[in-house]
C-alpha positions in Angstrom: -78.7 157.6 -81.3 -75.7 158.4 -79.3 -77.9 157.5 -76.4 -78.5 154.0 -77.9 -74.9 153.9 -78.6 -74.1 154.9 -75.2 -76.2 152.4 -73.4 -75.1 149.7 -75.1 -71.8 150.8 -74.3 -72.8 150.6 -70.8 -74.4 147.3 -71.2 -71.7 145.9 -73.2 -69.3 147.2 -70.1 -71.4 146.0 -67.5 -71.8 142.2 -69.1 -68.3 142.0 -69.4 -68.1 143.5 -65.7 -70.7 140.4 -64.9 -69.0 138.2 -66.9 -65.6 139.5 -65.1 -67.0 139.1 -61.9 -68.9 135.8 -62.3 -65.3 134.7 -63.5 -63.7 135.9 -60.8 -66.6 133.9 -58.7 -66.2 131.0 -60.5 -62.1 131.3 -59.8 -62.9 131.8 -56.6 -65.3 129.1 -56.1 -62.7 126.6 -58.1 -60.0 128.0 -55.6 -62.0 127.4 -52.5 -63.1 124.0 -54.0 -59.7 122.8 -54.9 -58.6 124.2 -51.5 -61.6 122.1 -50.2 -60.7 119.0 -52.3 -56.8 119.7 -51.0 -57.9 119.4 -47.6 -60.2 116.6 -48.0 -57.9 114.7 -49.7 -55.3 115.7 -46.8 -57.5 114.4 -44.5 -58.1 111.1 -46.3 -54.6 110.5 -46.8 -54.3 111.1 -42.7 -57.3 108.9 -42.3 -56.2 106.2 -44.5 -52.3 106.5 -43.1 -53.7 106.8 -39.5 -55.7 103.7 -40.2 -52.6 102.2 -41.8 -51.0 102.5 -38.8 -53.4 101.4 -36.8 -53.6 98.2 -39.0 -50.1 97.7 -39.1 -49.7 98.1 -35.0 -52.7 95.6 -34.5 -50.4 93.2 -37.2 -47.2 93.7 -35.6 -49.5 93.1 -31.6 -51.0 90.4 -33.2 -47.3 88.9 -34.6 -45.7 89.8 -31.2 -48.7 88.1 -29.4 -48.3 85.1 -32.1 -44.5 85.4 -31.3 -45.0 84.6 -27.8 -47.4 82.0 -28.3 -45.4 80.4 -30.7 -41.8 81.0 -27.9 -44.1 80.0 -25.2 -45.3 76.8 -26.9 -41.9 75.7 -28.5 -40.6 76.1 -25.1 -43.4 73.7 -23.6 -42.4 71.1 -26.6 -38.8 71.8 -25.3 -39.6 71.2 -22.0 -41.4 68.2 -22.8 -39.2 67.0 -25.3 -36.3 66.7 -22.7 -38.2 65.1 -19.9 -39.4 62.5 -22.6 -35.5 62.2 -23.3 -34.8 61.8 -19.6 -37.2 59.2 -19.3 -35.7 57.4 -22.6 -32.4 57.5 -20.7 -34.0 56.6 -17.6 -35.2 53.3 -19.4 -32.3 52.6 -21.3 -30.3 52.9 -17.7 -32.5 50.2 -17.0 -32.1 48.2 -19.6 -28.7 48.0 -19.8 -29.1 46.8 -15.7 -31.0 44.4 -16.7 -28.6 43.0 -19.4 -25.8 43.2 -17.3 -27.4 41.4 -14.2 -28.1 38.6 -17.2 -24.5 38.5 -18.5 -23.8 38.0 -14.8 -25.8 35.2 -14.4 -25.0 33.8 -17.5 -21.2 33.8 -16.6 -22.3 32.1 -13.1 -24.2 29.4 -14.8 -21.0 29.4 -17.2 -18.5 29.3 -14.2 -21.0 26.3 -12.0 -20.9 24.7 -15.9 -17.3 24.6 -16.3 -16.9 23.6 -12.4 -19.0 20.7 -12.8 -17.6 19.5 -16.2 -14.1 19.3 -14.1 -15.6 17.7 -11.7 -16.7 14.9 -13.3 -13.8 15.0 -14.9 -11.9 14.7 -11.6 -14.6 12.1 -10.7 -14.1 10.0 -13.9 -9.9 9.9 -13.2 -10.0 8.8 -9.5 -12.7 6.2 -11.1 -10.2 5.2 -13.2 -7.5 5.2 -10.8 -9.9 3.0 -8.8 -10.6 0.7 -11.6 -6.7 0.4 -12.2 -6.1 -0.2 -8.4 -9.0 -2.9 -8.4 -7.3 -4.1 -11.4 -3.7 -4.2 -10.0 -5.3 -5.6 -7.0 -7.3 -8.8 -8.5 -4.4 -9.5 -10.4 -2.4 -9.6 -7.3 -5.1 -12.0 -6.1 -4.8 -14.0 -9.0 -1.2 -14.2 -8.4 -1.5 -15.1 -5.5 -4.3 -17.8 -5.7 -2.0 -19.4 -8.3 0.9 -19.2 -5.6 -1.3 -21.0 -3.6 -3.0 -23.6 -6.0 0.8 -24.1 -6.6 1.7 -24.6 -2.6 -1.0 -27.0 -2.4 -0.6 -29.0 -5.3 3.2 -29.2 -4.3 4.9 -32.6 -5.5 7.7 -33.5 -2.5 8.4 -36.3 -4.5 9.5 -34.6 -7.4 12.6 -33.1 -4.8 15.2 -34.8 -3.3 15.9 -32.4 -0.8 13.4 -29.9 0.3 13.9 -26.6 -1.1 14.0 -23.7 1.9 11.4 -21.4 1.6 12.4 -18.5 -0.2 10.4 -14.8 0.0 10.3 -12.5 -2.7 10.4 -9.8 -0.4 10.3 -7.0 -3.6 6.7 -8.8 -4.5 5.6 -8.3 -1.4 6.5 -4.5 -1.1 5.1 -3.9 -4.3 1.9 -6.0 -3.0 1.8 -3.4 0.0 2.3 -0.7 -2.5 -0.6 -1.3 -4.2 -2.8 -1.7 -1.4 -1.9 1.7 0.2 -2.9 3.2 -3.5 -6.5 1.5 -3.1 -7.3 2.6 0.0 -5.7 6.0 -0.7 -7.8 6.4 -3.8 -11.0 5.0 -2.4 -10.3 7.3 0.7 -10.3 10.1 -1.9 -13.4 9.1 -3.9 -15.1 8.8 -0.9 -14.0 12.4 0.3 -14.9 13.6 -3.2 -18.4 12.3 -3.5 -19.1 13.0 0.1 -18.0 16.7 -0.7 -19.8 17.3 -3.9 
């Protein structure tokens, strides 16, 4: 009986002893397994942070290459922008030639337009300076074809005594007067025509 006792005493001791000891196996197993899982996850983390990185360089090459594209193509638009503005300029330079050399001519035709129009006005008075001349002048005639018609047509009869002849010398300066006008203002229409 004791022996029965005894050994199951032993067994008792030596299933807890297993029992301690696949405990302690399992603990260790956990431990080395959480240690594992520790490090796996570490080297995840790394992984995923190195490839984070790696991302996030290629994004900030790829934005820095992007940059430059987008510096080096805003430039060209730049570039081009401002010769376009040049050549803008360039036409407008021209334009503005173009209007001016037309004002000029337009205030030449202006000038030759008011030159003629006092020119014919110049042409119209010494006309009528003419006309007045040939006027005075026919009326001289006149007067002096009536003079005549009177000379002939003179009744001695009608005298006793024959009058002396008597010269109105202020008629006759006037009379030389207007002649000199004539021929001065037909010497000047001449000149004028001949000029023009």
């Amino acid at each position: 009986m004791k022996r029965i006792l005894y050994a199951m005493a032993v067994t008792l001791r030596l299933d807890k002893l297993h029992k301690a000891m696949l405990d302690a196996v399992i603990e260790t197993r956990v431990k080395n397994a959480l240690q594992t899982s520790d490090k796996l996850r570490k080297e995840q983390d790394r992984l995923r942070e190195k490839d984070f990185r790696k991302q996030l360089d290629d994004l900030q090459n790829n934005h820095n290459s992007s940059f430059e594209n987008y510096k080096l193509e805003t430039e060209n638009l730049i570039r081009i922008f401002k010769n376009q503005i040049l050549v803008e300029k360039k036409e407008v330079l021209k334009e503005r030639e173009v209007v001016r050399e037309m004002q000029r001519q337009s205030m030449i035709r202006e000038n030759r337009f008011q030159h003629y129009i006092l020119r014919f006005k110049e042409i119209l008075f010494v006309n009528k300076k003419v006309v007045e001349s040939i006027q005075s002048l026919v009326k001289v005639e006149s007067n002096i074809e009536d003079l005549l018609h009177e000379i002939d047509n003179y009744d001695e009869s009608k005298f006793i005594k024959k009058p002396e002849m008597i010269l109105d010398t202020e008629f006759l300066k006037e009379l030389h007067q207007k002649e000199e006008e004539i021929r001065d203002n037909i010497l000047k229409f001449q000149k004028k025509v001949e000029n023009s």
